[in-house]
N, C-alpha and C positions, 0 to 999 in steps of 0.2 A: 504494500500500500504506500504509493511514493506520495509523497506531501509538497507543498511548498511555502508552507507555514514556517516560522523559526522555531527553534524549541523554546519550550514557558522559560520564562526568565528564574525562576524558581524549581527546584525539582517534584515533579508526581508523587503524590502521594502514595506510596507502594503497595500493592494488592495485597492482601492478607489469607483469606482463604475463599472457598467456592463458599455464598451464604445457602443456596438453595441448587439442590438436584430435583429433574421436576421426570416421569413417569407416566406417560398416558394408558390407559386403563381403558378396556372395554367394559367392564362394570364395578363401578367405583366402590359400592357398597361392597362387593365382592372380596374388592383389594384391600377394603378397610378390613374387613373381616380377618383375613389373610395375616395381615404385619401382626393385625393383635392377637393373633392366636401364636405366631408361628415365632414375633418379637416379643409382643410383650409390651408395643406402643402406641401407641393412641393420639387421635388427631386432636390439635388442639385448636382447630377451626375446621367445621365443615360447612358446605356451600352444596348448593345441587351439584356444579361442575366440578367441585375441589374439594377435597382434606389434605391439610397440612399438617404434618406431624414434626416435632421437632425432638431435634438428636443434639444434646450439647447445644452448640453455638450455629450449627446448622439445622436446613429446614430440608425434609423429603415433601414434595409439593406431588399426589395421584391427582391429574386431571382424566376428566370424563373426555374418551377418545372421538375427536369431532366438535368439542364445545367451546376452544379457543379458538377460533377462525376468524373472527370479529375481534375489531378494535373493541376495548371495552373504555367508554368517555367517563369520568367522574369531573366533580368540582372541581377536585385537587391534582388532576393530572390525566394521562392516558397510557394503560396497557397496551400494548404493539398485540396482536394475532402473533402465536407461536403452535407450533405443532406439525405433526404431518398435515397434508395438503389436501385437498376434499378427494382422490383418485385414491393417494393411499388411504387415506380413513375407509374409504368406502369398502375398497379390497379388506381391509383390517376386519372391520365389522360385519361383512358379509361371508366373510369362510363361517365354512359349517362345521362339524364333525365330523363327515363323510372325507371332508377334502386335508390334504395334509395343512395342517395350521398355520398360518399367515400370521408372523408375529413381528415389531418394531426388535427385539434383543436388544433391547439397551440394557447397559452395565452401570454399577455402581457399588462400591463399596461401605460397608457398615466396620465401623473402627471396633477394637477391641484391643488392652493394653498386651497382653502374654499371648506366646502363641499357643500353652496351655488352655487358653479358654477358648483356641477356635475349637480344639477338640472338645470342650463343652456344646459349643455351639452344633457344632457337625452331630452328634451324637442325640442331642435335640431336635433336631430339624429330622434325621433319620424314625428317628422314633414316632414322629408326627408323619412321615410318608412324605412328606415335602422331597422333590426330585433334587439329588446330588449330581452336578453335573461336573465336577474337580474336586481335586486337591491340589495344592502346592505345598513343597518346601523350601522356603525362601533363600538365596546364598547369604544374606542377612542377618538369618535365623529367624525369621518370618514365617506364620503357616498362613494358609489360606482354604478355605473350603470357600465350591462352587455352587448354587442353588439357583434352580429354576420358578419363579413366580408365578401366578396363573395366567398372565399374559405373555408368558417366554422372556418375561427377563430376565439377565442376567446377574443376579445379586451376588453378593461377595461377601462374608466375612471374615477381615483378616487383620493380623496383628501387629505390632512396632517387629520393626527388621525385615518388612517387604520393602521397604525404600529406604536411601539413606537420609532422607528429611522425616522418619518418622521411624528412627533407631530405636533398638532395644534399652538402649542406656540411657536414653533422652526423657525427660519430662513427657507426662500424658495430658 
């Protein structure tokens, strides 16, 4: 993205972390269902098209798949349309069960301090039937398990020593 602006006279204020991972969801109530059986977490706003749950200092945003396509106008400002596009929603929401499943796979990880507790987690998740679809062990010392959501996401739980910005030895 070439510019021809100068740079601020001042430096940028440095990005700190992602606030929000956001999830589209063929049926919302579903997916609410789902985190709090299988997490253990609970939205703390729901909306017809949204639950928002919050994890620490970040938020998991499930929208309802097809219901952000519109600008949404308030007082105080205006939401931009995010989402797949009315061809993929459509496809999305029209697979059956007869046809192989049409799903977005998006990924996202769920933090957790030792890699001791992804084997808690893994071991949970199994015993509730929830689909394992990996594991890792991190050169780090990092573990990870892999879980599949009811709309084929890709969920993750994994521990300090998958990256070296979120070491074993570091502050959680």
């Amino acid at each position: 993205m070439a510019s021809t602006n100068p740079p601020p006279a001042t430096p940028l204020p440095p990005i700190t972390h992602i606030l929000e991972t956001a999830l589209y969801v063929r049926d919302l109530a579903a997916s609410v269902k789902f985190y709090k059986e299988a997490f253990n977490i609970s939205p703390f706003r729901e909306l017809p098209n949204l639950a928002a749950i919050s994890l620490g200092t970040t938020t998991l945003l499930l929208f309802q798949l097809g219901a952000t396509t519109a600008d949404v106008h308030t007082p105080t400002g205006t939401i931009p349309a995010h989402g797949p596009t009315a061809p993929i929603t459509d496809s999305l929401l029209s697979a059956s069960a007869s046809t192989p499943r049409e799903h977005l796979g998006q990924h996202f990880c769920f933090a957790v301090a030792r890699p001791e507790d992804v084997q808690r987690w893994d071991d949970h998740l199994v015993a509730l039937g929830v689909p394992i679809s990996g594991r890792m062990r991190w050169e780090g010392g990092g573990r990870s398990v892999y879980f599949v959501d009811p709309d084929g996401h890709v969920g993750e739980v994994g521990s300090k020593g998958i990256w070296p910005h979120f070491a074993i030895e570091g502050e959680y």
